[in-house]
C-alpha positions as CSV (number, residue, x, y, z in Angstrom):
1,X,-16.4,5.3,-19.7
2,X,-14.7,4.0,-16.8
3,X,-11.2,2.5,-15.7
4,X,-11.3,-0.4,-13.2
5,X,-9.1,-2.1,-11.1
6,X,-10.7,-5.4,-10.2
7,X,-7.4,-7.3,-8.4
8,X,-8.4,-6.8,-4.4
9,X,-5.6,-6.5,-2.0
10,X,-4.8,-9.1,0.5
11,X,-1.5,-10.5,0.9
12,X,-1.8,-14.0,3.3
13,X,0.5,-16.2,5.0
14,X,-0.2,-20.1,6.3
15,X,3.4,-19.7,8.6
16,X,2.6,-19.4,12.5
17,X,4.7,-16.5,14.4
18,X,4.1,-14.3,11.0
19,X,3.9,-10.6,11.7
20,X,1.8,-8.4,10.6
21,X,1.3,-4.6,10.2
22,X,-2.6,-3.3,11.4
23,X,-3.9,-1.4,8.9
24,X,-4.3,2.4,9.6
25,X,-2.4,1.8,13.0
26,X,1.1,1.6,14.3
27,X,0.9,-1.4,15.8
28,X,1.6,-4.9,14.6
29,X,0.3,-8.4,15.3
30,X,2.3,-11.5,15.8
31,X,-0.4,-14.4,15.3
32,X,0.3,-17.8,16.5
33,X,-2.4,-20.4,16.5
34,X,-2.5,-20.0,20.3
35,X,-1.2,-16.8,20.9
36,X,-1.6,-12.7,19.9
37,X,1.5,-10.4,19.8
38,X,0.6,-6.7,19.9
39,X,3.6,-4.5,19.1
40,X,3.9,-0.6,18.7
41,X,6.0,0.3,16.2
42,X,6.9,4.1,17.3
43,X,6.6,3.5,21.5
44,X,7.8,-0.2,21.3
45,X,4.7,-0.6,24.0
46,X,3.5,-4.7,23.8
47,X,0.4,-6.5,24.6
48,X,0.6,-10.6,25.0
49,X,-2.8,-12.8,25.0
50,X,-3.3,-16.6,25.1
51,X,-5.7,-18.2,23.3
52,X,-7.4,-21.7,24.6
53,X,-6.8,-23.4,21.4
54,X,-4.8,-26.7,21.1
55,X,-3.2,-29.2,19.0
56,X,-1.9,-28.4,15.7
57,X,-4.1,-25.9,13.7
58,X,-5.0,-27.0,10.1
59,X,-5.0,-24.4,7.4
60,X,-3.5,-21.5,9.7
61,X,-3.7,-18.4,7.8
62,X,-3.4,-14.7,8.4
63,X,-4.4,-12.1,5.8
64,X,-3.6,-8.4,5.8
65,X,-6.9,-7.2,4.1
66,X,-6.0,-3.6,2.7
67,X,-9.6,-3.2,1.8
68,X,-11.3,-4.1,5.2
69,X,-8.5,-2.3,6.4
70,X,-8.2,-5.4,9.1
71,X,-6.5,-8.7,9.6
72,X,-8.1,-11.3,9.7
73,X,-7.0,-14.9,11.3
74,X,-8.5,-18.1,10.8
75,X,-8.0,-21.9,11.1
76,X,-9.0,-25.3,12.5
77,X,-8.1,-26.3,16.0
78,X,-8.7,-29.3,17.9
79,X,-11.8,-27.7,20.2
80,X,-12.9,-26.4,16.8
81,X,-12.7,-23.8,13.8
82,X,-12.1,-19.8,14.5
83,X,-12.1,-16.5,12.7
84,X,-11.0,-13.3,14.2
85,X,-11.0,-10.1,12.6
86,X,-8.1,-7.5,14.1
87,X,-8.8,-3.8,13.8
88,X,-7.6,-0.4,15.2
89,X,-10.2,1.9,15.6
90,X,-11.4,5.0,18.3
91,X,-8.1,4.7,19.8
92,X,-8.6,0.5,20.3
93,X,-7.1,-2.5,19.3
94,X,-10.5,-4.7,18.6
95,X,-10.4,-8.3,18.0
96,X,-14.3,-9.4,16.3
97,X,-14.9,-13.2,17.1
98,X,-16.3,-13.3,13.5
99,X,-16.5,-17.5,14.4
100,X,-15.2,-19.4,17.6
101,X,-15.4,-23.1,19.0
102,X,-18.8,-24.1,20.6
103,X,-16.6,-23.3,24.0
104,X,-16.0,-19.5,22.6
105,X,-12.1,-18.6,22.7
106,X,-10.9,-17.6,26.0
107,X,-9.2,-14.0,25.2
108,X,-7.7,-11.9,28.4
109,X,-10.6,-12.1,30.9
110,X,-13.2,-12.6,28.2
111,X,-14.9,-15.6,26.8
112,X,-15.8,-14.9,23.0
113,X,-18.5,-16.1,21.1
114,X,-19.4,-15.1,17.6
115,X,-20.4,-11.5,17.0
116,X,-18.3,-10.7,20.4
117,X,-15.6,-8.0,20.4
118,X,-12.7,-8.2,22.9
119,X,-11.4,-4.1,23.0
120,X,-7.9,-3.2,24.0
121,X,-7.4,0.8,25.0
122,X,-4.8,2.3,23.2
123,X,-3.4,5.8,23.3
124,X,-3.0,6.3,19.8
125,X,-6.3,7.2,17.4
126,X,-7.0,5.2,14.8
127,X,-5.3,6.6,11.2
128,X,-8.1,7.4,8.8
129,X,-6.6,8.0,5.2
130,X,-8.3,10.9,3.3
131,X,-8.8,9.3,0.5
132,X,-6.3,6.1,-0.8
133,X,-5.2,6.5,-4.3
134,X,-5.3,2.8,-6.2
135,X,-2.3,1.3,-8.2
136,X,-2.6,-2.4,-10.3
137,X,1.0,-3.1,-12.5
138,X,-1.2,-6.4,-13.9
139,X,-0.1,-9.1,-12.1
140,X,-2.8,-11.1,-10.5
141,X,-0.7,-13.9,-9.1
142,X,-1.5,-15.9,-5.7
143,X,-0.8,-13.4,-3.0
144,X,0.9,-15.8,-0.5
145,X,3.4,-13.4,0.6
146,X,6.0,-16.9,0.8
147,X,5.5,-16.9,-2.8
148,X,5.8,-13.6,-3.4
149,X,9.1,-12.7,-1.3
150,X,10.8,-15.5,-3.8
151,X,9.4,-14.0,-6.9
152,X,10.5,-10.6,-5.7
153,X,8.5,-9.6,-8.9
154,X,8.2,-5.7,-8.0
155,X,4.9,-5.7,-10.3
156,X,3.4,-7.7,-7.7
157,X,5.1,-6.1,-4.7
158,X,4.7,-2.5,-5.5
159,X,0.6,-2.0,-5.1
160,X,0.3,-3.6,-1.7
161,X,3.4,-1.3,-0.6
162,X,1.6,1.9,-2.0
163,X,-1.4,1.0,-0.8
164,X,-0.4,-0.2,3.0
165,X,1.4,3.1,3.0
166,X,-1.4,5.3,2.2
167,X,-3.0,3.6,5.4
168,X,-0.1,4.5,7.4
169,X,0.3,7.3,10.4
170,X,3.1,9.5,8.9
171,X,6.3,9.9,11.3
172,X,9.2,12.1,11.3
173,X,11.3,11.1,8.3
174,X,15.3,10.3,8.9
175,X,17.1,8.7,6.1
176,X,21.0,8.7,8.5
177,X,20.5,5.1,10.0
178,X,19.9,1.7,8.5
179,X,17.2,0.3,5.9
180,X,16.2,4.0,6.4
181,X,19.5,5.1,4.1
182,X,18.2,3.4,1.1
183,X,15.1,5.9,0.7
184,X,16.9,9.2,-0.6
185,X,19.2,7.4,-3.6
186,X,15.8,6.0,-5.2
187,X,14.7,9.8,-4.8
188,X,17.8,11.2,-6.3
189,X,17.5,8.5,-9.2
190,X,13.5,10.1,-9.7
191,X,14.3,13.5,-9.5
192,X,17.1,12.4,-12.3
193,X,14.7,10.5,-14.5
194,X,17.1,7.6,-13.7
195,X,14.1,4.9,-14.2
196,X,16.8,1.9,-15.6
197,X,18.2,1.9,-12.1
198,X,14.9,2.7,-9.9
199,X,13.7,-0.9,-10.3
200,X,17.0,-2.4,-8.5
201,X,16.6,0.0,-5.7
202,X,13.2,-0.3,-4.8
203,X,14.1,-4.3,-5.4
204,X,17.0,-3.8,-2.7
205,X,14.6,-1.3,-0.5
206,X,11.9,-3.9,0.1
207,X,14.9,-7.2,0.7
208,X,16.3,-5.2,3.2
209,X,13.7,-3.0,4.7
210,X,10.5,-5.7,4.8
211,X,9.8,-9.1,6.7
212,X,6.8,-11.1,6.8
213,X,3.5,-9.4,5.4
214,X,4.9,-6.0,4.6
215,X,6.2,-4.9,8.4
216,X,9.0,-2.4,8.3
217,X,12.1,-2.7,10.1
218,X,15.2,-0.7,10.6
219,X,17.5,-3.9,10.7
220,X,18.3,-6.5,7.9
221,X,18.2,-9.4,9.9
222,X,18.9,-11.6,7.2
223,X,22.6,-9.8,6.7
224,X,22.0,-9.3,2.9
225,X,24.9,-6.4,3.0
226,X,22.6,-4.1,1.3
227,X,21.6,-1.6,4.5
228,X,23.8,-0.5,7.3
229,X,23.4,-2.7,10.2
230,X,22.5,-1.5,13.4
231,X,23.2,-3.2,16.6
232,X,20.7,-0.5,18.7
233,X,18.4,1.2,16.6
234,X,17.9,5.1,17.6
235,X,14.6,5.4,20.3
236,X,13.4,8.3,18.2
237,X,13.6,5.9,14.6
238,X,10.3,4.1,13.7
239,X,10.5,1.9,10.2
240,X,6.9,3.1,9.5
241,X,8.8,6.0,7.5
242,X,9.8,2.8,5.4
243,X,6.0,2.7,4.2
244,X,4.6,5.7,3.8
245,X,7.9,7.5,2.2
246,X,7.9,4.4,-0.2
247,X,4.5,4.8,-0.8
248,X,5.3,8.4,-2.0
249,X,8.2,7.1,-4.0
250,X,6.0,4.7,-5.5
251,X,3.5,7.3,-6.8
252,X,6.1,9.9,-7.8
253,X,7.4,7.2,-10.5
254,X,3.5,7.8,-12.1
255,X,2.2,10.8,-11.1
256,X,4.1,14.2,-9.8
257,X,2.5,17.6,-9.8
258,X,4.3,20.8,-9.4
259,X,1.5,23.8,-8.9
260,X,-0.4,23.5,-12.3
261,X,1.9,21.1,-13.8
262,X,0.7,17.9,-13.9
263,X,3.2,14.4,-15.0
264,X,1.7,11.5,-16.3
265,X,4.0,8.5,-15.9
266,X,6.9,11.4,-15.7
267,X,9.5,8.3,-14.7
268,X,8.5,4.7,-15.9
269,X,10.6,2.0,-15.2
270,X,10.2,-0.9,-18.3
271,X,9.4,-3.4,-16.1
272,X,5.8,-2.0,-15.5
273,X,5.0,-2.3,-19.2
274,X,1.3,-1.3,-18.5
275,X,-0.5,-0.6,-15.5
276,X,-3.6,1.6,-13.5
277,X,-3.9,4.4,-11.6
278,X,-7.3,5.5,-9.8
279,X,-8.4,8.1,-7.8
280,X,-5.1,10.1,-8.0
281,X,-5.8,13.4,-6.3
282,X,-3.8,16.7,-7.6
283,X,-3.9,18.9,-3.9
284,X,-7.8,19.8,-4.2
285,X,-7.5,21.0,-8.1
286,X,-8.5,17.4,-9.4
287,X,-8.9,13.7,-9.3
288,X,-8.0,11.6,-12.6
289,X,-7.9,7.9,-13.3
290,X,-5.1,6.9,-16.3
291,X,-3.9,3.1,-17.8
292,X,-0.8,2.8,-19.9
293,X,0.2,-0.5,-22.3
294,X,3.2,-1.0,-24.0
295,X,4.8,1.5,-21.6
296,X,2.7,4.3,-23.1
297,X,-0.3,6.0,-21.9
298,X,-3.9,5.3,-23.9
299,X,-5.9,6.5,-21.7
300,X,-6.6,9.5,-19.0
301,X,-10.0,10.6,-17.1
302,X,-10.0,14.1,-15.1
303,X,-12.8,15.4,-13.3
304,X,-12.0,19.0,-11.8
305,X,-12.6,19.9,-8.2
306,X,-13.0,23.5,-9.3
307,X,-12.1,25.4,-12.6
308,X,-8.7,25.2,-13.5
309,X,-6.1,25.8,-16.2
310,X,-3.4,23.4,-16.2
311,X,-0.8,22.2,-17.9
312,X,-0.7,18.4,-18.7
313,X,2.7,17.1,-19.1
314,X,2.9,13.9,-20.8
315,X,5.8,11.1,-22.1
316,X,8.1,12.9,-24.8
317,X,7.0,10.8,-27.4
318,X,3.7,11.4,-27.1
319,X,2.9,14.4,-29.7
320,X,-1.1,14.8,-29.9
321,X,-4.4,13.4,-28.0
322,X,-8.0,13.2,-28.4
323,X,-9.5,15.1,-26.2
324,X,-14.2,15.0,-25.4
325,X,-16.1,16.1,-22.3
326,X,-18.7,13.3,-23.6
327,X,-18.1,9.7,-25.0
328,X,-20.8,10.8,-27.6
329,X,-18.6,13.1,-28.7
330,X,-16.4,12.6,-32.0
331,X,-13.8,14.9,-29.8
332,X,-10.9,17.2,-31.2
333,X,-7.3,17.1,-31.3
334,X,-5.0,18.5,-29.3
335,X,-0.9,18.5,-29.0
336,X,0.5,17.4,-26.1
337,X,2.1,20.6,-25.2
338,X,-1.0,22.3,-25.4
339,X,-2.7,24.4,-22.1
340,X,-5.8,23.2,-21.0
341,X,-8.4,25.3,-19.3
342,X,-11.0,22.4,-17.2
343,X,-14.3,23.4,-15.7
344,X,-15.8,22.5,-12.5
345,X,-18.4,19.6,-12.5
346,X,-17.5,17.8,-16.0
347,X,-15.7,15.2,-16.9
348,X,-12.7,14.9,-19.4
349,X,-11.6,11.9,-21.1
350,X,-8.0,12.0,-23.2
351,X,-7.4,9.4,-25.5
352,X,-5.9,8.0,-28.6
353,X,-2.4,9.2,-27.8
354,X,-0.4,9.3,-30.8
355,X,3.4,9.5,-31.3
């Protein structure tokens, strides 16, 4: 018995000049039909290149693909149609001519043709993620980020956030100065079970603190009055704390674990009436999968990393479980307050929560 997720995550955009954050990297892109904007986000550092495209481009898109970890550009010019994949790897910015005009596209000193990589030295390594924890809220709307920013449906926002911060080089984390200052009131309102107000927050948090396809920034520039403003941000200030604090705000609203004690969907808000959660690691003692409906929790799936006792902590209304190492098992019951001891190697399956 599994638990799937099968939504995939990438967010796209048809508006030239949209920004863009590179997946497990610090740097941004800024894709025009005809030109590429590099841009770090801690060192500020910026690389410009022309492309030899002209006219206007039909169906000019750029995706953030969270599962490629990549962005990807594509469209239909007057010399012809292109596809470049953007990726940050080995301590390089690497553009893939994944398809190109007959006459190749002109980047730098190169001429690309398909299968060619253009490679930009960088002084940063690429960020490789441990492992990425997966989060789906059920919404499995068009993920035109146009669309999505006027929805502001936090369902459909919240997943790519976690996700993109995950992939995300951590930084030193300040919450004095601008969009920055809306982080620690959403984690007082956690730590205080506050979930009503959480939603509004977080709603605020990503208006303020988010422009084209998810890139940070420490400024509102839209003056919405919800962040201080800043005419000069600090030198030492990147907004990348922005995603991967928010990504651990995110999770902490599902999953928190304090030595043995393990919280499952310890601060819900009602908006995500049922949801997933895979491959939620518990520091080395255990990985566990879990779905909730009706803002309850039917169903978890542990599978120890070694053999542990712990203690599961679940919502207050729930009162008892089944509880099988097999799903040819008839299982037993269990309260919810009850210890558990878990052995290495199997595979436990709680279900048929009961109030």
């Amino acid at each position: 018995m599994r638990i799937e997720i099968a939504n995939r995550l990438r967010p796209y955009s048809h508006t030239p000049g949209v920004s863009a954050l590179i997946p497990g990297s610090s740097w941004s892109l800024k894709a025009y039909p005809a030109r590429l904007e590099f841009e770090n986000l801690i060192s500020r550092e910026s690389k410009t290149f022309d492309l030899n495209l002209t006219g206007l481009m039909d169906n000019f898109t750029l995706v953030q693909d969270l599962e490629k970890r990549a962005l990807i550009l594509f469209g239909s010019a007057k010399e012809g149609y292109m596809r470049l994949m953007v990726t940050h790897k080995d301590k390089q910015l690497q553009i893939h001519a994944k398809r190109t005009p007959s006459a190749g596209i002109s980047i730098g000193k190169k001429n690309l043709k398909p299968k060619d990589i253009y490679s930009i030295d960088v002084p940063e390594q690429g960020y490789l993620a441990p492992f990425v924890e997966n989060l789906s809220l059920g919404c499995h709307k068009a993920q035109d980020i146009d669309l999505m920013r006027r929805r502001l449906d936090l369902d459909e926002l919240l997943p790519f956030w976690f996700r993109l911060g995950q992939l995300t080089p951590s930084t030193p984390c300040c919450h004095e100065e601008g969009t920055l200052t809306l982080l620690h009131p959403i984690a007082d309102l956690i730590e205080a079970n506050q979930k009503l107000s959480v939603s509004e927050l977080l709603t605020k948090l990503f208006s303020a603190g988010f422009s084209d396809l998810f890139l940070p920034r420490l400024i509102d520039e839209q003056y919405q009055g919800v962040a201080p403003h800043l005419e000069a941000p600090s030198s030492t200030l990147s907004p990348l704390t922005l995603l991967t604090e928010g990504a651990q705000l995110i999770r902490s609203l599902f999953f928190q674990q304090k030595e043995a004690e393990i919280s499952f969907l310890p601060c819900l808000p009602p908006e995500f009436h049922s949801g997933r959660m895979l491959n939620v690691h518990a520091q080395n003692l255990l990985i566990c999968d879990f779905e909730w409906s009706k803002k309850t929790l039917r169903r978890l799936i542990i599978r120890p990393l070694q053999s542990i006792q712990i203690q599961p902590i679940f919502q207050k209304k729930l009162k008892t479980y089944r509880f099988r190492t097999s799903t040819r098992e008839r299982g037993e019951t269990h309260k919810c307050s009850e210890t558990l001891q878990l052995e290495k190697s199997k595979v436990y399956t709680f279900d048929h929560f009961e109030k």
